[in-house]
C-alpha positions as CSV (number, residue, x, y, z in Angstrom):
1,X,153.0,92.1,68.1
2,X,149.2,92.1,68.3
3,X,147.9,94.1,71.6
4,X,146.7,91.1,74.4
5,X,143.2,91.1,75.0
6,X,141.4,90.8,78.6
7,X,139.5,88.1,79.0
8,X,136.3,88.1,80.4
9,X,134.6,85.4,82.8
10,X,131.1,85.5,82.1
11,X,129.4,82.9,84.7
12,X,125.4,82.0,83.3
13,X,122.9,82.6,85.7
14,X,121.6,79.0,87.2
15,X,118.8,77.0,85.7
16,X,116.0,76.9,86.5
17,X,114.5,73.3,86.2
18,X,111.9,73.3,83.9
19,X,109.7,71.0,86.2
20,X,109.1,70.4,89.5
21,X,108.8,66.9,90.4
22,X,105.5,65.1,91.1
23,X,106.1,64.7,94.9
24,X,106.9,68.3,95.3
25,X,103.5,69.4,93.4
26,X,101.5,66.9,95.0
27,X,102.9,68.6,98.5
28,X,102.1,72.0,97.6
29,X,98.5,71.5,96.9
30,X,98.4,69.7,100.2
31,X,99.3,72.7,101.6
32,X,97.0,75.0,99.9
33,X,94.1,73.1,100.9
34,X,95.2,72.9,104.5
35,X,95.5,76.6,104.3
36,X,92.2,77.3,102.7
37,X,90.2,74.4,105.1
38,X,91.8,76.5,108.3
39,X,90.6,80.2,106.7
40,X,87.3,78.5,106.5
41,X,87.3,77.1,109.8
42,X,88.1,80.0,111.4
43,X,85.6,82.1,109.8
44,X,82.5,79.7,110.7
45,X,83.8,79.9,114.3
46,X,83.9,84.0,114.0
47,X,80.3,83.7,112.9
48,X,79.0,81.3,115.4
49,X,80.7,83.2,117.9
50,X,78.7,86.3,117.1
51,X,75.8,84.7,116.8
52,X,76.0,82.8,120.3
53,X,76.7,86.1,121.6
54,X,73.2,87.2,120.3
55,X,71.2,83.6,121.5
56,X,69.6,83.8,124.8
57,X,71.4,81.6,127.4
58,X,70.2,77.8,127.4
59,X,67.7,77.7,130.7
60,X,67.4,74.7,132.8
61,X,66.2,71.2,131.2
62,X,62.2,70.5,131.6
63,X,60.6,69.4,134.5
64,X,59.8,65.8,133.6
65,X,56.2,64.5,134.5
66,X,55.9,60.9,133.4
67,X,52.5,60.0,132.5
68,X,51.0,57.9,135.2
69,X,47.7,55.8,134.1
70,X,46.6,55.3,137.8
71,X,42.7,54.1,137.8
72,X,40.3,56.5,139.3
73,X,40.2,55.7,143.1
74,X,43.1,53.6,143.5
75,X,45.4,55.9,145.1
76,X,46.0,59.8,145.9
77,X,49.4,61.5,144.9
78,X,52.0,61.3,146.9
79,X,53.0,63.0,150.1
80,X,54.5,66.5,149.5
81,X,56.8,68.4,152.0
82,X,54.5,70.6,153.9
83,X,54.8,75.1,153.5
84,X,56.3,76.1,156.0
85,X,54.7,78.2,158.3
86,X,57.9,78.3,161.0
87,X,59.1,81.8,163.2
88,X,60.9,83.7,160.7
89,X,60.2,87.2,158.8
90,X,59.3,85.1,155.5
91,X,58.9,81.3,156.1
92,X,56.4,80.6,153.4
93,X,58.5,82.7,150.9
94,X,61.9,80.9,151.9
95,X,60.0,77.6,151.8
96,X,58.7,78.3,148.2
97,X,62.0,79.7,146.6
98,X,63.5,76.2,147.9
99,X,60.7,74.0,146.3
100,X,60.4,76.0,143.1
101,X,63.8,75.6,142.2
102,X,63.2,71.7,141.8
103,X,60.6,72.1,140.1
104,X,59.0,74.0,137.1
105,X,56.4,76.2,139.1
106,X,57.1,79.8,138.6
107,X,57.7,81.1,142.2
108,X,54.3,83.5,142.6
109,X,52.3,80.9,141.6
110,X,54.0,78.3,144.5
111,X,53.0,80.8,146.9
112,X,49.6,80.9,146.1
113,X,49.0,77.2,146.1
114,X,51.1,77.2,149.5
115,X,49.0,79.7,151.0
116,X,45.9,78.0,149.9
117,X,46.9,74.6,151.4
118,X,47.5,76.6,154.8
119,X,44.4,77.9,154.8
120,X,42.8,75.4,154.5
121,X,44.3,73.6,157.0
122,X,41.9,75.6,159.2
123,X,38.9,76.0,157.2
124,X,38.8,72.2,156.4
125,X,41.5,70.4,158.1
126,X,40.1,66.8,157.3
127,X,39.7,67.6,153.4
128,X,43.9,67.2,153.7
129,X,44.4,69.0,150.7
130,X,47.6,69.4,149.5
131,X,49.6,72.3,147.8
132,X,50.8,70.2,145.2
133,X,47.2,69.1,143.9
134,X,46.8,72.4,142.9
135,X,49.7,72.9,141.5
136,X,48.9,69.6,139.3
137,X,45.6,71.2,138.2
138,X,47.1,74.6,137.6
139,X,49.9,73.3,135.3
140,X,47.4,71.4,133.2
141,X,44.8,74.5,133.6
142,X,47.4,77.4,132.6
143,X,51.1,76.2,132.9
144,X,50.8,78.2,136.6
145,X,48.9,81.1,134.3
146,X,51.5,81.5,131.7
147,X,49.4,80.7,128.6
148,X,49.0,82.1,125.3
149,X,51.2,85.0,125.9
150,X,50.2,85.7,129.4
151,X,52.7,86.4,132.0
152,X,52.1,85.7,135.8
153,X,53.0,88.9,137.5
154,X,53.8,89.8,141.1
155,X,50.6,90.8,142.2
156,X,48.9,87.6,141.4
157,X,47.9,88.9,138.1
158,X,48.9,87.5,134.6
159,X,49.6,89.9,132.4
160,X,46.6,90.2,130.1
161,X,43.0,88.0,131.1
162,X,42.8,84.5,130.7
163,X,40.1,83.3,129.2
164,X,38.5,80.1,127.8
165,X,36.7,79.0,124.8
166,X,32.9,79.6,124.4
167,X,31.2,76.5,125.8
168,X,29.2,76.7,123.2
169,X,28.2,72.7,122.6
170,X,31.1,72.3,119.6
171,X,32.0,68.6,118.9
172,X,33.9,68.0,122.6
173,X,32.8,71.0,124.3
174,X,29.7,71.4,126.9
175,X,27.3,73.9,126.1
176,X,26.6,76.6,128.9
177,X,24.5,79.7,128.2
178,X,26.0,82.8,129.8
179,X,25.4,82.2,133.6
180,X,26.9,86.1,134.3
181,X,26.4,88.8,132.0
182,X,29.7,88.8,130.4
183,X,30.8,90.2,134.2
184,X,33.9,87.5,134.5
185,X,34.5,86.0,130.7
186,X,33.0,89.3,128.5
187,X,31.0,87.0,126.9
188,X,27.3,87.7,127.0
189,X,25.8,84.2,125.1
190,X,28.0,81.9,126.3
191,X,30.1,80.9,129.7
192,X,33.7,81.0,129.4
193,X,36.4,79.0,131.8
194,X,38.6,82.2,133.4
195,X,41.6,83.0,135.5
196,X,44.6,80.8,135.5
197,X,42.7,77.4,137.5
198,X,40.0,78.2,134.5
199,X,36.3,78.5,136.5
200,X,33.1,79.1,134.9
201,X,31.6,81.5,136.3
202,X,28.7,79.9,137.8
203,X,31.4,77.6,140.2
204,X,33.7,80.5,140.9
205,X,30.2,82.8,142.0
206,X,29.5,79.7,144.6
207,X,32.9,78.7,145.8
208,X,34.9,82.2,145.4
209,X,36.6,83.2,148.4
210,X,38.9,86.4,148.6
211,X,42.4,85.3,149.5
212,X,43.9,88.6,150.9
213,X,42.3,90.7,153.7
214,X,41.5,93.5,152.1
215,X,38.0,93.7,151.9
216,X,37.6,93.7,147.9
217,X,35.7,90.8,146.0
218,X,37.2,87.7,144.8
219,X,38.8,87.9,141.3
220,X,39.2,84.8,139.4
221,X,42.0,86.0,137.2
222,X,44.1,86.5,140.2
223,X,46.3,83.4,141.3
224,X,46.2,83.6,145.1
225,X,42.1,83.8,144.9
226,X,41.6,81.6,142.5
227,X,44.1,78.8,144.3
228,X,42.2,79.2,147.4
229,X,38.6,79.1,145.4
230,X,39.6,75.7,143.6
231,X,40.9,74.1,147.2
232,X,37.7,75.0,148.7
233,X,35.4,73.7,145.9
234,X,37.6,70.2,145.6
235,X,36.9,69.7,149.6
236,X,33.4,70.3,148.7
237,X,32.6,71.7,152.0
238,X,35.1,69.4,154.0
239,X,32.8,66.7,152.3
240,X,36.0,65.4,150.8
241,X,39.6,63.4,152.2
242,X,41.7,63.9,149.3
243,X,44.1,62.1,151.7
244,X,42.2,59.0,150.3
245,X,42.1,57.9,146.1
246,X,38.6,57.6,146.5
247,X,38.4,60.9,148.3
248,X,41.4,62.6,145.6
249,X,39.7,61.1,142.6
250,X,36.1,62.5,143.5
251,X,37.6,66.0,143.6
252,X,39.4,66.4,140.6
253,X,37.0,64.6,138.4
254,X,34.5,67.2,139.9
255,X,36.6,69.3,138.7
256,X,36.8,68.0,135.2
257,X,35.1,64.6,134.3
258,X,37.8,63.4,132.6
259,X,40.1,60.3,133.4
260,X,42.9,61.3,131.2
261,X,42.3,64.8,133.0
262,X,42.6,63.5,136.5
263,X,45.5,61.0,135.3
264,X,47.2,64.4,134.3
265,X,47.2,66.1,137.2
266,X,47.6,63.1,139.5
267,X,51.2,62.8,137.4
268,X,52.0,66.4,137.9
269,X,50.7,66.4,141.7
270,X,52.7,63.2,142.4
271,X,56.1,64.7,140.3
272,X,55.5,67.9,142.4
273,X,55.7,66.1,145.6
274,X,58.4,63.7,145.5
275,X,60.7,66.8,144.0
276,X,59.5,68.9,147.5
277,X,60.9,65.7,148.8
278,X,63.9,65.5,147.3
279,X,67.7,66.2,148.5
């Protein structure tokens, strides 16, 4: 009798389908472009976070000035809100850190023009000129003497000199033979325009007043003299009401005989006043 043999299940591994249907491709490249689009994303944002964490902080918008084409003589800028010159340990500086946040005049320079308009107030009270009006020439003159790298310090000083272009009779340009000996604009053929409300040195020798009482001569690169020096020489001696457009028009284009000039700073003077103004 033959011996019985065991018998053996042998179970085949599964199959394996040989392909995957269409839809089930078509999803997994979906997802492997989803994945790689989010890897991307996320490194962009990475990078754009370091570099915002390099970028200086966005500062305040611009101070808009609208361009106003007012004819010469028709009318003065409007009324600004007064320095005040209440009880207090620092009136005039409280008065100016509230006004210079409205507008785009660097504190140190608001205080100059401030002071200037106060002083004035006794050494010419019928000129009536205003605070703001030299503000509007000194943002046209030296952006408030922050020009070509210059910096306005807290003494009244920008940081390096300011000075003008020869007026040496080019195409546009007057021609002035040095009035000074190089003393204010280092220039020893022609005169120069100095100082952050740019005078030539043959109006700032006439006009220049020192600003502080401290016994030292008037300098011209320094903003609280050279404010005061630019009110007295556009009241002309008290000649002037620049409370009037015939009076305010007279003085600036004294200044510089310029329409477009004077329509520039009547715009800034005018935006400067009804910001003082403002809530």
């Amino acid at each position: 009798m033959p011996r019985a043999r065991s018998l053996v299940l042998v179970v085949p591994p599964p199959l394996e389908p040989r392909h995957r249907s269409r839809s089930a491709n078509i999803a997994g490249r979906i997802v492997l472009v989803l994945l790689l689009i989010v890897v991307v994303a996320a490194g962009a944002w990475g990078l754009g976070a370091l570099n915002r964490r390099d970028a200086a902080p966005l500062g305040p918008p611009p101070f808009p000035v609208p361009l106003q084409e007012v004819e010469p003589g028709a009318a003065a800028p409007g009324n600004a809100i007064a320095p005040s010159t209440a009880n207090g340990p620092n009136p005039l500086t409280e008065w100016a850190t509230r006004v210079a946040s409205k507008t785009d005049i660097p504190l140190r320079a608001l205080h100059a023009y401030a002071a200037a308009d106060i002083s004035m107030q006794t050494e010419a009270p019928a000129c009536r000129i205003s605070w703001a009006t030299l503000a509007g020439i000194g943002r046209i003159e030296s952006h408030h003497g922050n020009i070509n790298g210059a910096r306005l310090q807290e003494n009244g000083l920008p940081s390096r000199p300011i000075i003008g272009i020869p007026l040496d009779g080019s195409p546009g340009i007057k021609a002035i033979r040095d009035t000074d000996g190089g003393r204010l604009d280092t220039d020893t053929t022609w005169d120069r325009a100095v100082g952050p409300m740019q005078f030539i040195p043959g109006t700032w020798n006439r006009w220049a007043k020192r600003a502080a009482p401290d016994g030292l001569p008037a300098d011209p690169q320094n903003i609280d003299d050279a404010a005061l020096t630019a009110a007295r020489y556009l009241c002309g001696g008290g000649a002037r009401d620049l409370g009037t457009g015939a009076g305010w028009w007279a003085a600036v284009l004294a200044y510089n005989n310029s329409v477009e000039y004077g329509q520039n700073v009547f715009s800034g003077a005018d935006a400067y006043a009804r910001a003082s103004a403002s809530q």
